[in-house]
C-alpha positions as CSV (number, residue, x, y, z in Angstrom):
1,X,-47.7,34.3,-63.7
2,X,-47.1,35.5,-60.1
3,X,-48.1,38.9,-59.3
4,X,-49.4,41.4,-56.3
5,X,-52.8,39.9,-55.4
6,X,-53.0,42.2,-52.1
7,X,-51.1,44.5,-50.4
8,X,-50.9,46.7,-47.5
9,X,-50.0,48.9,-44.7
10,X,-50.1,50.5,-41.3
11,X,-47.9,53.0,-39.5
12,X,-48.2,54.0,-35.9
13,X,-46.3,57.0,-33.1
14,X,-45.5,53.8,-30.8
15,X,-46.0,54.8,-27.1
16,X,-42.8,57.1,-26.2
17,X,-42.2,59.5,-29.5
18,X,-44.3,62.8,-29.7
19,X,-44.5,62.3,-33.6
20,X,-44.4,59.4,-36.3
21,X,-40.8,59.6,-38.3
22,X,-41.7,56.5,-39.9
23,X,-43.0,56.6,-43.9
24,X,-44.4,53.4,-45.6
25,X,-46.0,52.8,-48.8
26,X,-47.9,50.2,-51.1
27,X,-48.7,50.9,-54.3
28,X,-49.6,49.0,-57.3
29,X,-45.7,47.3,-58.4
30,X,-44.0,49.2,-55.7
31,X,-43.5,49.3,-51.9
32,X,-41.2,51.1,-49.3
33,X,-40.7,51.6,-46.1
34,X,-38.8,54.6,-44.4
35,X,-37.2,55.2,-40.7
36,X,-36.2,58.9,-40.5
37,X,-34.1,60.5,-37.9
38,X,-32.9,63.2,-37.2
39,X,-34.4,65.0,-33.9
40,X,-38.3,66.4,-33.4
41,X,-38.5,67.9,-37.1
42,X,-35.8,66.5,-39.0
43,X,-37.0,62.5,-39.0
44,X,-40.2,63.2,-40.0
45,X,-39.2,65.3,-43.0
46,X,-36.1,62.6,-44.2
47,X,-38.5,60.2,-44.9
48,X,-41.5,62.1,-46.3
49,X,-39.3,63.5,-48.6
50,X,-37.4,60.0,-49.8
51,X,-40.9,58.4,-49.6
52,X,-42.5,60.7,-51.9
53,X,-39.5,61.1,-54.1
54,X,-39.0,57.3,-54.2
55,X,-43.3,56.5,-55.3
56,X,-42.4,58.4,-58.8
57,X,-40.9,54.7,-59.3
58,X,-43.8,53.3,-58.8
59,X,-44.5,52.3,-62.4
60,X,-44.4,49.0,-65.3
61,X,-41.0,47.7,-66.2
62,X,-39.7,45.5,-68.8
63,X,-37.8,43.7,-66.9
64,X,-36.4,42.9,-63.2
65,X,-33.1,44.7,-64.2
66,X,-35.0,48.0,-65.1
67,X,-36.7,47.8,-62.3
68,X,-33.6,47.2,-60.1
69,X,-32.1,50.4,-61.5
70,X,-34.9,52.7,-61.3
71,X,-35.2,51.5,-57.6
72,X,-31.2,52.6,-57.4
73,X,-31.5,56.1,-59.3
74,X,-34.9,57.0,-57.0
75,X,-33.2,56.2,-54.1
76,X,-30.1,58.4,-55.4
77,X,-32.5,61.2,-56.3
78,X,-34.1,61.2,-53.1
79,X,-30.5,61.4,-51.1
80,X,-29.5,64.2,-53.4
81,X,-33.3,65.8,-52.7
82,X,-32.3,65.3,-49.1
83,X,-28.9,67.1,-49.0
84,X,-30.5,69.8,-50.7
85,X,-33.1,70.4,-48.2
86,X,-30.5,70.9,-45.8
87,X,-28.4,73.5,-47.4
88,X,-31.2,75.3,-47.8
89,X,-32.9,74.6,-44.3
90,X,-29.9,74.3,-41.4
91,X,-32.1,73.6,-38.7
92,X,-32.4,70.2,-40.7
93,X,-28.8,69.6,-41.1
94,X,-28.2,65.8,-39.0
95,X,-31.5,64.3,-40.7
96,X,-31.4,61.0,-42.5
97,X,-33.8,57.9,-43.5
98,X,-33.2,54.3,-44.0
99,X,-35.3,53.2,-47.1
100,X,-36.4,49.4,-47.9
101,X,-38.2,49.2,-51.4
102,X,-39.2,46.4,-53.3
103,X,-40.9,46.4,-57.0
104,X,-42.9,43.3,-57.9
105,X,-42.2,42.4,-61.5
106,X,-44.3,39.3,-62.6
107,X,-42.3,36.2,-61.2
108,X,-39.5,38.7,-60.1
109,X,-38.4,41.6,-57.0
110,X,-36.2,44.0,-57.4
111,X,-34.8,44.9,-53.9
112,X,-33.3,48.0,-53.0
113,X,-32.0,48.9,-49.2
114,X,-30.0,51.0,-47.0
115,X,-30.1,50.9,-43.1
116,X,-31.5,49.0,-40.5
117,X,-35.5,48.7,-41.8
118,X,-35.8,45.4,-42.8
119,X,-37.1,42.9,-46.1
120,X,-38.9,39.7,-44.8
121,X,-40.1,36.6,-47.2
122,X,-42.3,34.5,-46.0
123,X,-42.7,31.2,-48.4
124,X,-43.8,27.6,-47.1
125,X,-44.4,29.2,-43.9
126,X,-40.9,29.6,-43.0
127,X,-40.0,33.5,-42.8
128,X,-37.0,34.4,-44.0
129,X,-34.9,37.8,-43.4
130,X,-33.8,39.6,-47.3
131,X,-31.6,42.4,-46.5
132,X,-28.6,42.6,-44.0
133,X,-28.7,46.2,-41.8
134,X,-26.4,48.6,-42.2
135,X,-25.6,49.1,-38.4
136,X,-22.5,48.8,-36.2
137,X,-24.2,45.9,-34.5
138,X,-24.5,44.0,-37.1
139,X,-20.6,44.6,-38.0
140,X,-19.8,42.9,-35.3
141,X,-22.0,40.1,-35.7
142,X,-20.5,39.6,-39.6
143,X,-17.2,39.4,-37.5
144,X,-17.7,36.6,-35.1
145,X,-17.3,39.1,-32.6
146,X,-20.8,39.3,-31.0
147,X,-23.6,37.0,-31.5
148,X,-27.1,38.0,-32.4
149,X,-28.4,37.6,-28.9
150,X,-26.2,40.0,-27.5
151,X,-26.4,42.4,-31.0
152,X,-30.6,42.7,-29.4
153,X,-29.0,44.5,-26.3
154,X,-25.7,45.7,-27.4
155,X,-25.2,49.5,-26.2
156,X,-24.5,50.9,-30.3
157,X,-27.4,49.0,-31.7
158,X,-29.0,51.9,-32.9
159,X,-25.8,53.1,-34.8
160,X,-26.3,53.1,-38.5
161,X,-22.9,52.6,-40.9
162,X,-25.2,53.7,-43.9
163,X,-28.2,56.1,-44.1
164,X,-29.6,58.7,-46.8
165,X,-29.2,61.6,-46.1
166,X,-26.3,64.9,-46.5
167,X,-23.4,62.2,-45.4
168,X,-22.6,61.1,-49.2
169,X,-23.7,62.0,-52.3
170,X,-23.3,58.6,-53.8
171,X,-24.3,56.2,-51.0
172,X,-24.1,52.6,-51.1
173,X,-27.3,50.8,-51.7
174,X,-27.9,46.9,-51.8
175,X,-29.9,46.0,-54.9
176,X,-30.9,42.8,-55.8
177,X,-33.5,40.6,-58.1
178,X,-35.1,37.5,-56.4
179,X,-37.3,35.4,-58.0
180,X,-41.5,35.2,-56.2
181,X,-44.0,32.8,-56.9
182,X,-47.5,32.4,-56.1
183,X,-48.1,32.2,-52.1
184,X,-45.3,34.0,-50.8
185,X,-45.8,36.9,-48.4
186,X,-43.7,39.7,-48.4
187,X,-43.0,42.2,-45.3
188,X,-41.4,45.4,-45.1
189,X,-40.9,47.1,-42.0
190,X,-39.2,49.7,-39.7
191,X,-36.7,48.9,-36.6
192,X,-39.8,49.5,-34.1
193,X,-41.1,45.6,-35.6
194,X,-37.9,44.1,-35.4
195,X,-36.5,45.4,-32.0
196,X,-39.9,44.7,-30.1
197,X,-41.6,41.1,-31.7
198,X,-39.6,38.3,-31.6
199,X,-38.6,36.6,-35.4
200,X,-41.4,33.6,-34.6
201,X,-43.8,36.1,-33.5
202,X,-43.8,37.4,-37.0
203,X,-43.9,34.6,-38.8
204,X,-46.6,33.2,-36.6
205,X,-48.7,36.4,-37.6
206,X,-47.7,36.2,-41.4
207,X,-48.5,32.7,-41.4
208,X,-51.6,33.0,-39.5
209,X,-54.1,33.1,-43.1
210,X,-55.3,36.1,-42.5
211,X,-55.6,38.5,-45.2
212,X,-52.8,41.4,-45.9
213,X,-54.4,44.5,-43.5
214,X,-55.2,42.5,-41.2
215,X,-51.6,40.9,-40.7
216,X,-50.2,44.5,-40.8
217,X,-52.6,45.6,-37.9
218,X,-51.7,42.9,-35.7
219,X,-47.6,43.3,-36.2
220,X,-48.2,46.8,-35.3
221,X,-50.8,45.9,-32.1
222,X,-48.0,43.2,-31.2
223,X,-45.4,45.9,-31.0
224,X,-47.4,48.5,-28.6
225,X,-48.2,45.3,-26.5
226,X,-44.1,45.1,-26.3
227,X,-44.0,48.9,-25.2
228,X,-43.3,50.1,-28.8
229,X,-40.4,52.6,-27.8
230,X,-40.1,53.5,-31.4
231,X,-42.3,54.2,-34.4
232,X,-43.5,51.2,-36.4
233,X,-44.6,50.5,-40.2
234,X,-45.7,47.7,-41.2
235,X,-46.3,47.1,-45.2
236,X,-47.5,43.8,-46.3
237,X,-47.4,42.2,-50.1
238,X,-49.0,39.0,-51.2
239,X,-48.2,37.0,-54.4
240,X,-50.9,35.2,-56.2
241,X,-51.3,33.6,-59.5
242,X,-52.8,35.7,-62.2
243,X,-55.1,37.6,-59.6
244,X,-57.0,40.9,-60.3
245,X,-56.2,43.1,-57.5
246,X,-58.7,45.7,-56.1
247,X,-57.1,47.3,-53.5
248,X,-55.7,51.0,-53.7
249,X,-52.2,52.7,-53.4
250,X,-51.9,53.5,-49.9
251,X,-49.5,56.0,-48.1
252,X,-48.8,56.2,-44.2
253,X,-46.9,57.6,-41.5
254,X,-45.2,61.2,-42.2
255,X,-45.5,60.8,-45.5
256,X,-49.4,60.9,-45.6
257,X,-49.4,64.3,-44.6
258,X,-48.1,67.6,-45.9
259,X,-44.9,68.1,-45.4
260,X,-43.8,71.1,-43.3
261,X,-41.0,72.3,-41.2
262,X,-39.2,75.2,-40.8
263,X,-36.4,76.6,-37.5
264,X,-37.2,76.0,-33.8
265,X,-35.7,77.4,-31.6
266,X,-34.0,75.7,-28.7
267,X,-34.3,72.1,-30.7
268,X,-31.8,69.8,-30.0
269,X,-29.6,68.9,-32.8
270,X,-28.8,65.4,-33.7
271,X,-25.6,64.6,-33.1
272,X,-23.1,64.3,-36.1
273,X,-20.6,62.1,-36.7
274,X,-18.3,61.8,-40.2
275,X,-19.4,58.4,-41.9
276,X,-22.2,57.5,-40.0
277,X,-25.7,58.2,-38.0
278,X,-27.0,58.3,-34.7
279,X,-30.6,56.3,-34.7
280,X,-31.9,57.4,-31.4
281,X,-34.2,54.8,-31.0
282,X,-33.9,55.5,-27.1
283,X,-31.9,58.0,-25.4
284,X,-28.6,56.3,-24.7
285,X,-25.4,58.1,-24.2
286,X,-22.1,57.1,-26.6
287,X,-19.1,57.8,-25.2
288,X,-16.4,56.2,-28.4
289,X,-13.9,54.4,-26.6
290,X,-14.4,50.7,-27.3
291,X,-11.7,49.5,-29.6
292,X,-14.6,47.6,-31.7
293,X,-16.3,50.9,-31.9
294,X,-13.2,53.4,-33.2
295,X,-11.7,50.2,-35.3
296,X,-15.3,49.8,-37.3
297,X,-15.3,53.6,-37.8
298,X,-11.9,53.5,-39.3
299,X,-13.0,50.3,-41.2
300,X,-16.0,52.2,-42.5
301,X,-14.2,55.5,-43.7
302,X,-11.5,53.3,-45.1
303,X,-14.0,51.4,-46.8
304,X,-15.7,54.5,-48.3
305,X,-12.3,56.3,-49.4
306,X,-11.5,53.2,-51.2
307,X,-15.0,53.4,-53.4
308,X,-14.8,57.0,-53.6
309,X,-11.1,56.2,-55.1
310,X,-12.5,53.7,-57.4
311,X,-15.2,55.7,-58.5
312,X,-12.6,58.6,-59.3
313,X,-10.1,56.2,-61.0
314,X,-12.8,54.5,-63.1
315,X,-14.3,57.5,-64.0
316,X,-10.5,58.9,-65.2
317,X,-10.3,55.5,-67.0
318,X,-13.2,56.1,-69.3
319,X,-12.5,59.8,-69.7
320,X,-8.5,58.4,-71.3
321,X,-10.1,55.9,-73.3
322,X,-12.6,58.2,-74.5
323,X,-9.8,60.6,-75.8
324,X,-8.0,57.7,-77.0
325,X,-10.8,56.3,-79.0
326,X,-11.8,59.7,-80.2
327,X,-8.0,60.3,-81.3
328,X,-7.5,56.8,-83.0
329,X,-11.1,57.1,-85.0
330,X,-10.0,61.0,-85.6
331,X,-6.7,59.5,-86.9
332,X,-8.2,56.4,-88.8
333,X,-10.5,59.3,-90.7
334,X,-7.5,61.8,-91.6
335,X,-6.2,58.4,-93.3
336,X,-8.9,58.3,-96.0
337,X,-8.1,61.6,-97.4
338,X,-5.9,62.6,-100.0
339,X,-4.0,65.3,-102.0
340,X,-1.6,66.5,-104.6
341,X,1.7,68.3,-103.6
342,X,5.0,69.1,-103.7
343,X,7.5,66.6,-103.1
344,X,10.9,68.3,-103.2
345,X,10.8,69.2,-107.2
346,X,8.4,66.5,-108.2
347,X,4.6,66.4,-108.0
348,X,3.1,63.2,-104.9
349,X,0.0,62.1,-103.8
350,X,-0.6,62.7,-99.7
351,X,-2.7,60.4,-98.1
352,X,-4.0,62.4,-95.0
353,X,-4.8,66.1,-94.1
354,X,-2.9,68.7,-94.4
355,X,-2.6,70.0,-90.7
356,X,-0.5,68.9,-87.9
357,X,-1.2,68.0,-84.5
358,X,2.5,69.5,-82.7
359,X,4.5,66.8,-83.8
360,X,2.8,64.2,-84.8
361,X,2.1,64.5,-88.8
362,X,-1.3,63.5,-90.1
363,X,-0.3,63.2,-93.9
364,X,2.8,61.6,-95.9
365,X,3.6,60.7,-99.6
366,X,1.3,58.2,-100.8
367,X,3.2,58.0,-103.8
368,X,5.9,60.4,-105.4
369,X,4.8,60.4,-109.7
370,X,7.8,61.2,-112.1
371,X,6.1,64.6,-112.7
372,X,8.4,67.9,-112.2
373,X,7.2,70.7,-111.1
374,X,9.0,72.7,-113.4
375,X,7.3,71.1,-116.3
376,X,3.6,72.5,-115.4
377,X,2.1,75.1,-116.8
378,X,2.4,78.6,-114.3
379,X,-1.3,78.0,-112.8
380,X,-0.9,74.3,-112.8
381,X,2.3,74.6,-110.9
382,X,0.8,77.4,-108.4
383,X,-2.3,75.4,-107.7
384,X,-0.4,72.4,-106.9
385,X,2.2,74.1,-104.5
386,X,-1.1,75.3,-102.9
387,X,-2.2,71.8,-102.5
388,X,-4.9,70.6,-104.3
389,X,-7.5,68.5,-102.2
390,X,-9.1,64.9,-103.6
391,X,-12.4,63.3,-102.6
392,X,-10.6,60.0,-102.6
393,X,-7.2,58.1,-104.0
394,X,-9.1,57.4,-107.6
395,X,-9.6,61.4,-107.7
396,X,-5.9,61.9,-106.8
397,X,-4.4,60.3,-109.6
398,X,-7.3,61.8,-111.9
399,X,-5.9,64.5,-111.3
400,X,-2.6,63.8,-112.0
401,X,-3.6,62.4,-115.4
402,X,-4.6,65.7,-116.0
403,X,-1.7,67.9,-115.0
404,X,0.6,65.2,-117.5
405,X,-2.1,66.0,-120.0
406,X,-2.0,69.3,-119.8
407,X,1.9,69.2,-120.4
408,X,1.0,67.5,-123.8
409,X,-1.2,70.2,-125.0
């Protein structure tokens, strides 16, 4: 059986931010890694706080599906944690984190992502990249209209389509289940990795046999050798076969330390902009006026109208066919009761209830006897113009019996 033999991470500033934005985390069946952003005190924050709300996943599962949905709903409680953060906090209002998470499951990974950190497998020595990234770029990439070479130098690289944060309240995460076996490696990491050392450099340093830490360290070195203009994490995951593992959860980056933040005055704001997020991974100016640019923001908010519509139709779908089922299994029950009354001058069995729902009648004759109602007794003939109820059909004509017998006596 293939499980977690050794894990884990590092986390560094880089050599041009003031402060790390960047959370990461390996524990014992789960691992994350978030990029926040957001300006000088708003990063920071967005991805302590999804970090930490995400860990409470960290936990056995039955199976890889479980563990796929409990990735989903933490990283849909730690948006919703997010949002509310802002409304209380204003000076926050523009923050947002990418989040990569994996949870290692026996022979299984659940995968859960949003934005441009990355999932890397590395099996046979041949590294492979798990998640696509949410980001303009890569848009255009998808489209034939840019190739990958020019997506590493393209102006809006750092524009993300999808992001946690006070954008949406249900935002779209990629989940998946992949199947691990013993030997692979697994890598998580931030943008300051990927847009510094080159894919073979990576693999070259997964591949190189040396153990988890070590491998994490020397991503991380490799980046500040490239100028590391960003904040990197690094978390690293090994498979084995039926290994005991001794190393501990570890937590790094922003989300290793308290969390605090509160108004400063004069802070720049990120900028804002309806269905989707600045990354400022370097200070570029963005001036919307490419026709790629305005036609994948339309695509995007069209794209998210049309879920939001989906979600709002399915959801009015269930609520009719709940009333539906609710009125057909009401109306099935009414069916299964019975009664005595007046049919004209003669005494019937009703099948049903007596009340009415506006028009529609929940009772009719069940079968009209050759009983007048002129021929009871007084009381008899009171108690059945009153209705008299039956605990089933058997009962009914029981007590129809009676009321004949009663006209003997």
């Amino acid at each position: 059986m293939a499980t977690v033999s050794h894990s884990a991470a590092a986390s560094h500033v880089g050599k041009i931010r003031s402060n790390n934005q960047d959370s990461g985390y390996a524990g014992r069946n789960l691992f994350v890694v978030a990029d926040g952003m957001g300006g000088h005190a708003g990063g920071d924050v967005a991805s302590s706080i999804a970090t930490k709300r995400i860990i409470e996943a960290d936990k056995p599962y039955t199976s890889a599906q479980d563990a796929e949905f409990a990735l989903q709903a933490a990283l849909i409680g730690a948006n919703a944690q997010l949002a509310e953060t802002v409304f209380e906090h204003a000076e926050l209002t523009g923050m947002g984190t990418t989040v990569s998470a994996i949870v290692v499951l026996e022979n299984e990974v659940a995968i859960a992502h949003i934005g441009d950190s990355r999932i890397y497998l590395l099996r046979d020595n041949e590294l492979s990249q798990i998640t696509i990234d949410h980001t303009f770029v890569q848009r255009l990439v998808d489209s034939g209209r840019i190739t990958e070479a020019e997506a590493m130098v393209h102006p809006r690289r750092s524009v993300l389509m999808r992001v946690l944060g006070d954008v949406e309240a249900s935002p779209e995460i990629d989940t998946s289940i992949l199947a691990t076996i013993a030997g692979d490696r697994w890598l998580l990491c931030s943008d300051g990795l990927t847009g510094v050392v080159s894919h073979t450099a990576m693999a070259s340093a997964l591949a190189s046999g040396a153990n988890a830490q070590d491998v994490a360290d020397l991503l991380v070195k490799e980046s500040l050798d490239g100028g590391a203009p960003d904040n990197v994490t690094v978390v690293i995951v090994d498979i084995g076969e039926n290994v005991a593992r001794t190393d501990s959860p570890m937590v790094v980056g922003s989300a290793a330390n308290p969390l605090a933040f509160g108004e400063e005055p004069g802070r720049n704001r990120a900028l804002r902009i309806p269905a989707l997020r600045l990354h400022p991974v370097r200070e570029t100016h963005f001036e919307p006026d490419s026709q790629d640019y305005l036609s994948e923001l339309i695509e995007e908010d069209a794209r998210r109208a049309r879920r939001r519509k989906a979600t709002w139709l399915f959801g009015v779908i269930l609520l009719v066919l709940s009333i539906v089922t609710t009125a057909v299994l009401g109306y099935q029950w009414t069916q299964t009761r019975y009664y005595v009354g007046v049919d004209g001058s003669t005494v019937a069995i009703y099948q049903g209830v007596q009340q009415d729902i506006g028009p529609i009648k929940l009772s009719s004759v069940y079968e009209d006897t050759d009983l007048n109602l002129a021929d009871l007794r007084v009381y008899d003939r009171q108690q059945v113009e009153q209705t008299i109820n039956a605990d089933s059909l058997d009962d009914a004509m029981a007590i129809i019996t009676r009321l004949k017998g009663a006209i003997v006596e």
